[in-house]
C-alpha positions in Angstrom: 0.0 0.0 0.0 1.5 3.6 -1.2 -1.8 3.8 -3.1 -3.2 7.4 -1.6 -7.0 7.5 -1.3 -9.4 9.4 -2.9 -10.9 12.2 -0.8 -15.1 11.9 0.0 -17.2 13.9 -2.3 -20.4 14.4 -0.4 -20.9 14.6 3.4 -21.6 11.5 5.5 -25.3 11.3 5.9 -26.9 11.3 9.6 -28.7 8.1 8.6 -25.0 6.3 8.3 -25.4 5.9 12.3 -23.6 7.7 15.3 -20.9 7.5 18.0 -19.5 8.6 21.2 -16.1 9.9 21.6 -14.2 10.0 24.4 -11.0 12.7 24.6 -7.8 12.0 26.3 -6.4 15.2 27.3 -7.9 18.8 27.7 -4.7 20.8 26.7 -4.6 23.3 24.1 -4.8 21.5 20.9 -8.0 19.6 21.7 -10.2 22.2 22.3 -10.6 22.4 18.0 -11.3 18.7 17.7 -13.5 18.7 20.7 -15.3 21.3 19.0 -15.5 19.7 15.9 -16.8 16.9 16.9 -19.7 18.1 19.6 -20.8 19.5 15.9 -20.4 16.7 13.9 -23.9 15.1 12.9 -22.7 12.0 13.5 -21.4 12.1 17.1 -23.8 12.1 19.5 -21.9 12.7 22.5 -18.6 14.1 24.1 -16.4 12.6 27.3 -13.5 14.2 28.0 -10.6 13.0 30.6 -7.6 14.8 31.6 -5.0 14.4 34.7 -6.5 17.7 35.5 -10.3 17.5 36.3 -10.5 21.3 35.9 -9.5 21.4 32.5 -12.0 18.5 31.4 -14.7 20.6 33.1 -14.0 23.6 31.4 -13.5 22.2 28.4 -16.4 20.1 28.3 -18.4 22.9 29.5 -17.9 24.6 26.2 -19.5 21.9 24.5 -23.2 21.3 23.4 -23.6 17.3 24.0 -20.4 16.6 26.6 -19.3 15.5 30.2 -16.5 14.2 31.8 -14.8 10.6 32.8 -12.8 11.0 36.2 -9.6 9.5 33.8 -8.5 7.3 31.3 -9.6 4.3 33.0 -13.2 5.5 33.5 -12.9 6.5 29.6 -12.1 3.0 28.7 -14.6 1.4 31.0 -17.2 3.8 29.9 -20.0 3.4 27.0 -18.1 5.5 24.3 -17.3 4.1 20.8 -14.1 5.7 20.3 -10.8 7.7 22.2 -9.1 10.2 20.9 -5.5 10.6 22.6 -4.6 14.3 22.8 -1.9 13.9 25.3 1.9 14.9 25.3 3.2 13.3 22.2 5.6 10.5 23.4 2.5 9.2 25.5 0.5 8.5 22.5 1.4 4.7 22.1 0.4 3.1 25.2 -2.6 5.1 25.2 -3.5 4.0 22.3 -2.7 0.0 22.5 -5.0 -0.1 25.5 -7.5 1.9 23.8 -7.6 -0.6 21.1 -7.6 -3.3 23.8 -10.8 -1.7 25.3 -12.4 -2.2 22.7 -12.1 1.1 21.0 -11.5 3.2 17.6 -8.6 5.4 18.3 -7.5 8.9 16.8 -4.8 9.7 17.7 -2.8 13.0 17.7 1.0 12.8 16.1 3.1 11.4 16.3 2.0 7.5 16.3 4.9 6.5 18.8 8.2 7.0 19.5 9.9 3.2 18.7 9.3 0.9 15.8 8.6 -1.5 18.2 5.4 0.9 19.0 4.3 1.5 15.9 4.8 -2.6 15.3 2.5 -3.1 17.9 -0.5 -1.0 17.3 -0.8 -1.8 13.5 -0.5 -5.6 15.0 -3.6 -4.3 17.1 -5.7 -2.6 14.4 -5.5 -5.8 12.4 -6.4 -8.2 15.2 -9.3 -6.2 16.5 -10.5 -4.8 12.9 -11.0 -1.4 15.0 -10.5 2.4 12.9 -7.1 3.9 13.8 -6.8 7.4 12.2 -3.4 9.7 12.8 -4.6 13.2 13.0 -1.4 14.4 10.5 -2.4 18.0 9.3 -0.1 18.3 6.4 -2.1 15.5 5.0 -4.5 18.6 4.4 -2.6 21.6 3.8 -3.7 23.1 0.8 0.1 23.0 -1.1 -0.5 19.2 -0.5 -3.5 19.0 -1.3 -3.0 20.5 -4.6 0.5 18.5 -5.0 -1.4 15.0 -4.9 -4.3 15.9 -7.0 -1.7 17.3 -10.0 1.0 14.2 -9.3 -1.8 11.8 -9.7 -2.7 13.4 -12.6 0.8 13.1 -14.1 1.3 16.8 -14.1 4.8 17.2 -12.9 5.9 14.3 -15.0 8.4 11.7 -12.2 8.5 13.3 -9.6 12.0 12.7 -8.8 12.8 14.9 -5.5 10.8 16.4 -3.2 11.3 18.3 0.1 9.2 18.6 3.4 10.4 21.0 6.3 9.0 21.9 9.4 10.7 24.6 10.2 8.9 25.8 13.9 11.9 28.3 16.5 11.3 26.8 20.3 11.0 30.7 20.6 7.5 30.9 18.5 5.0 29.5 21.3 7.2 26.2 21.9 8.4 27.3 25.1 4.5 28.6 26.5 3.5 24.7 25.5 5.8 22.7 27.1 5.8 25.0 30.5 1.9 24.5 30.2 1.9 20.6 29.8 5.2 19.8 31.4 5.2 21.3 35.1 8.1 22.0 37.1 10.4 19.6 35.1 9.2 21.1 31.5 12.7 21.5 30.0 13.5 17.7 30.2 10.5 17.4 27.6 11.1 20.5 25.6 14.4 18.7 24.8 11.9 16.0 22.4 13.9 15.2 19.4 13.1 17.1 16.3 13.1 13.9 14.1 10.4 11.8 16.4 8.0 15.0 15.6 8.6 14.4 11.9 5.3 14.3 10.3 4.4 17.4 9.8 7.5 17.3 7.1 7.6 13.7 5.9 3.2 13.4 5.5 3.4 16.3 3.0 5.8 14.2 0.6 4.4 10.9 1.1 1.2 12.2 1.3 1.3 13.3 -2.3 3.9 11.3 -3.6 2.8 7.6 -3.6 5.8 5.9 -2.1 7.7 5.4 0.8 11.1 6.0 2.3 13.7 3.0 2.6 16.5 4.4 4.2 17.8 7.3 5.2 21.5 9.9 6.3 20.6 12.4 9.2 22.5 15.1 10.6 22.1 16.3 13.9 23.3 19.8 14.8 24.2 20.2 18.5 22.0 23.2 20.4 24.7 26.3 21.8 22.1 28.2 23.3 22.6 26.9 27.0 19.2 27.5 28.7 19.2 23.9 30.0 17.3 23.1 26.6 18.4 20.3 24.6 20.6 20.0 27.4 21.5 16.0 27.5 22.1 15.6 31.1 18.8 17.1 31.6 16.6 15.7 28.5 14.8 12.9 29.3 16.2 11.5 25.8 19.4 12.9 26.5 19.2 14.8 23.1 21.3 17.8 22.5 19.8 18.1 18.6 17.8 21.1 18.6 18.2 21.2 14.2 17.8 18.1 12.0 18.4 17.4 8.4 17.7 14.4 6.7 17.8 12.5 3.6 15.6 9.6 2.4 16.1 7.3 -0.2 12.4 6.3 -1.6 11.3 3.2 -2.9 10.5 4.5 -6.4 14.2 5.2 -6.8 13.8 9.2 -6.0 14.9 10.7 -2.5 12.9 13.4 0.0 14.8 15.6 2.0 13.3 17.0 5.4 14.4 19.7 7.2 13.1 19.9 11.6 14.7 22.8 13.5 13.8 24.4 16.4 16.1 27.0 16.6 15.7 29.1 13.3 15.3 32.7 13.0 12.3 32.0 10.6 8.8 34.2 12.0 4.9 33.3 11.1 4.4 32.3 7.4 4.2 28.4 6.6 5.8 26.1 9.5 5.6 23.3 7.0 6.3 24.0 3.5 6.7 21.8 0.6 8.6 21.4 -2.7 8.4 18.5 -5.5 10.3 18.8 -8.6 9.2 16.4 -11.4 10.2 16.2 -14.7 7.8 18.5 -16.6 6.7 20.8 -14.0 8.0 21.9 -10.1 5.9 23.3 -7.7 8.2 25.5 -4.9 6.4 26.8 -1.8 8.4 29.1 0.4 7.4 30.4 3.9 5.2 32.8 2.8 4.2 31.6 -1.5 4.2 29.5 -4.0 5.3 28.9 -7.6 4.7 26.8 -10.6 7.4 26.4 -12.9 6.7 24.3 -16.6 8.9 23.8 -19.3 7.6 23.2 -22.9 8.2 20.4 -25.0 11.4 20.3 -26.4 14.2 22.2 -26.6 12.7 25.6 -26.6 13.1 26.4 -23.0 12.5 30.5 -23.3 8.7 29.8 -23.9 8.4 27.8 -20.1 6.5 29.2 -18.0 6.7 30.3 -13.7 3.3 30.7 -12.2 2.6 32.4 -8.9 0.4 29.9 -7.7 0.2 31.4 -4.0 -3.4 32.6 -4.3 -4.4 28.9 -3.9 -2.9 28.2 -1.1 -4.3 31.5 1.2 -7.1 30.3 3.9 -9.3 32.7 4.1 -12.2 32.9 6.7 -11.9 31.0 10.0 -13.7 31.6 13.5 -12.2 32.6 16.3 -12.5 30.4 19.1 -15.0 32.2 21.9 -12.4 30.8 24.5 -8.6 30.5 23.6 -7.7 29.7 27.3 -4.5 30.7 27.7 -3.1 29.3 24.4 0.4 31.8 23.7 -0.2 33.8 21.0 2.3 32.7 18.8 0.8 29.9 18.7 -2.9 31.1 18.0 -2.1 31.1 14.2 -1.9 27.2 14.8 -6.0 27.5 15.8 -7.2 30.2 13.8 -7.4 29.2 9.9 -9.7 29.1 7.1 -9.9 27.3 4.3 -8.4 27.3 0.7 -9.2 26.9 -2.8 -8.2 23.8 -3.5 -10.0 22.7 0.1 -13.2 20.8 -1.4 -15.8 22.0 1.2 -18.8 20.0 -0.2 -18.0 16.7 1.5 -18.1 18.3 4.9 -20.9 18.6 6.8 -22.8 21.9 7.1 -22.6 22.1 10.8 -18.9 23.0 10.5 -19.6 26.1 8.3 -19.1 28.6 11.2 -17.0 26.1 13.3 -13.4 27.2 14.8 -10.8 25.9 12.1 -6.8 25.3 12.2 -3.6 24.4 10.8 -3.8 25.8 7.4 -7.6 24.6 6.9 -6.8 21.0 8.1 -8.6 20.3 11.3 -11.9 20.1 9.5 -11.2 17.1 7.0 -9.0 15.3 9.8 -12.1 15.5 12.3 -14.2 14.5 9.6 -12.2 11.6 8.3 -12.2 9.7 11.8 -15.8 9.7 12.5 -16.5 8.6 8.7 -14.0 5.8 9.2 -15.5 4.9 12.7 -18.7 5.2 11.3 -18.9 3.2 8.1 -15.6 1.1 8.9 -13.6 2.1 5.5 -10.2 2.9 6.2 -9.3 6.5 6.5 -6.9 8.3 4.6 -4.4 8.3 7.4 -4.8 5.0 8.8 -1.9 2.7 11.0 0.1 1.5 7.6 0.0 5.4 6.3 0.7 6.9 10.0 3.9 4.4 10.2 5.1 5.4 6.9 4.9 9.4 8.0 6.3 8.5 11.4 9.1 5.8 11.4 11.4 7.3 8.7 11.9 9.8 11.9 12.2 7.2 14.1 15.3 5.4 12.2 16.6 9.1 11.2 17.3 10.1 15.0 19.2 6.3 15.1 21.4 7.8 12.0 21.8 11.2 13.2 23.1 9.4 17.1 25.0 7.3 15.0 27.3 9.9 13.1 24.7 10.1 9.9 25.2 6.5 9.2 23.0 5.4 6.1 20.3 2.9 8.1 17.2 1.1 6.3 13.4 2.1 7.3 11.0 -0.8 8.0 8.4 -1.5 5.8 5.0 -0.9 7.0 3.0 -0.8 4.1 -0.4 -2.7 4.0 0.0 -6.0 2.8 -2.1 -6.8 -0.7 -5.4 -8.4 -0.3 
């Protein structure tokens, strides 16, 4: 399976059925999904759980159709259909093994885990049980990608030979308000996470428009100077001093990907994740802030190609404000904020999110969509456990070759196997 699917053309109809989902985690980033979902005419109810009652309650007390479980294991024992793990993001796996093992459909915030052992172990569990697993990857949606799949699989570019994915976020733009708000007294051993085991938001923008997967890959850590006692190893609980990562991939279709994580880049606002793919025909280039098209004409007559500014597609426009950001830091309110694009097909949403809080470049919409359809019906989403494993384990080897001097190491395959 590197076989991406074709997007719904028509909302899910209320008559498909209903469920309940349960939330892990009350933090910041929920809130949108929580939202989205209270709305969604196909969830009928709302639990939320977090290690701190008083966020659940105020969260859920926002909500139209919601309460609260006293924690996870009164969320697991409880009568909902699904979990959706919002918590820190090297929690997620065990969370959502013994989600699965309740009995659940999980969604699950990135990244899927933090081992390939992990990520070994829910796909293992999706396939026993038959439950939905969805990984809520937002580059999956952002409009660049969006349009970058459609015109690939339309054999617009030509081969598309290279391609790049960076996420490209300074600890300085909101990073430091998160952590201190989820991580307590002990935050900075947790702000130290490794850039490459947060790699999706770089890696699912190439794979998820280029129809292929990464087989091995060279990394290149770059030791952090700033001494704040971040990225410190004898204080990060993964001993990592990498605050900057590049990486390159070889792909299985013989062409290679190249992803760029930093955390300490004196890059402001404008597109966190941007993308580039350069075919043989056409290349698309997004920078931080826009977006060209360049096409060459057949044969050798190169002065009549062609450069398009192509940024106009890829502007949200619109978006609600959420009536309670908490105390979400504002540099990180453009994260929560967000319309929608042009090449964002709003037809097979449903109508109820029309006025409904949006986020990450228009994304949040279609990923809280695609779970309950999944969950619903029981058709695979478009991000499901063989897709989430193939944005997230390239990472996971890429820290390994990065400790390891940039060795050259091979990625597992976890694509689905043919049926």
């Amino acid at each position: 399976m590197t076989e991406l699917r074709p997007e719904p053309t028509a909302p899910l109809s209320p008559d498909a059925g209903t469920i309940r989902i349960g939330i892990l985690g009350a933090g910041q980033f929920s809130g949108s999904f929580a939202t989205l979902w209270d709305r969604h005419p196909n969830v009928s109810h709302v639990r939320v759980a977090d290690l701190l009652p008083e966020r659940a309650e105020a969260l859920a007390s926002r909500l139209g159709h919601a309460d609260t479980a006293a924690d996870f294991e009164a969320l697991l024992a409880s009568d909902v259909d699904a979990i959706a793990v919002m918590t820190q993001r090297w929690t997620h796996a065990p969370y959502v093994l013994a989600a699965l093992e309740a009995g659940k459909h999980v969604y699950s915030a990135v990244p899927m885990a933090t081992a390939i052992t992990e990520i070994e172990d829910i796909i293992a569990a999706v396939e026993r049980t038959g439950l939905t697993y969805t990984m809520g990857e937002t580059s999956y949606y952002n409009p660049a990608v969006v349009w970058a799949r459609q015109k690939i699989a339309a054999g617009e570019l030509g081969r598309v030979f290279y391609s790049e994915g960076d996420y490209v976020h300074d600890m300085d733009n909101g990073f430091y308000a998160a952590y201190q708000y989820s991580g307590g007294e002990n935050w900075k051993s947790t702000a130290s996470y490794p850039p490459m085991l947060y790699p999706t938001h770089a890696i699912g923008g190439v794979l998820g428009a280029v129809p292929t997967r990464a087989v091995s890959v060279s990394c290149l850590g770059i030791v952090d100077d700033r001494g704040d006692g971040v990225f410190d190893e004898n204080v990060s609980l993964w001993r990592n001093n990498f605050s900057n990562m590049s990486a390159l991939f070889e792909l299985a279709d013989g062409g290679a990907m190249r992803t760029n994580e930093f955390r300490r880049v004196g890059y402001w606002r404008g597109h966190e994740s941007r993308f580039r793919y350069y075919g043989t025909e056409s290349v698309m280039e997004q920078t931080g802030n826009g977006a060209s098209l360049s096409i060459k004409t057949d044969g050798e007559d190169y002065a009549k190609g062609e450069t398009l500014d192509i940024s106009d597609l890829f502007y949200t426009t619109g978006g609600q404000i959420p009536e309670d950001l908490g105390d979400i830091d504002p540099a990180l309110i453009q994260s929560f904020v967000s319309g929608t694009a042009k090449v964002h097909d709003r037809t097979r949403l449903p109508k109820s999110f029309d006025d409904a809080p949006n986020g990450h470049e228009g994304s949040h919409h279609y990923l809280a969509d695609d779970f309950v359809r999944a969950a619903v019906t029981g058709e695979q989403p478009p991000v499901d456990a063989h897709r989430a494993a193939l944005f997230t384990a390239p990472g996971i080897v890429a820290l390994d070759s990065a400790r390891a001097g940039g060795q050259r190491l091979p990625i597992p395959d976890f694509r689905a196997p043919r049926r």
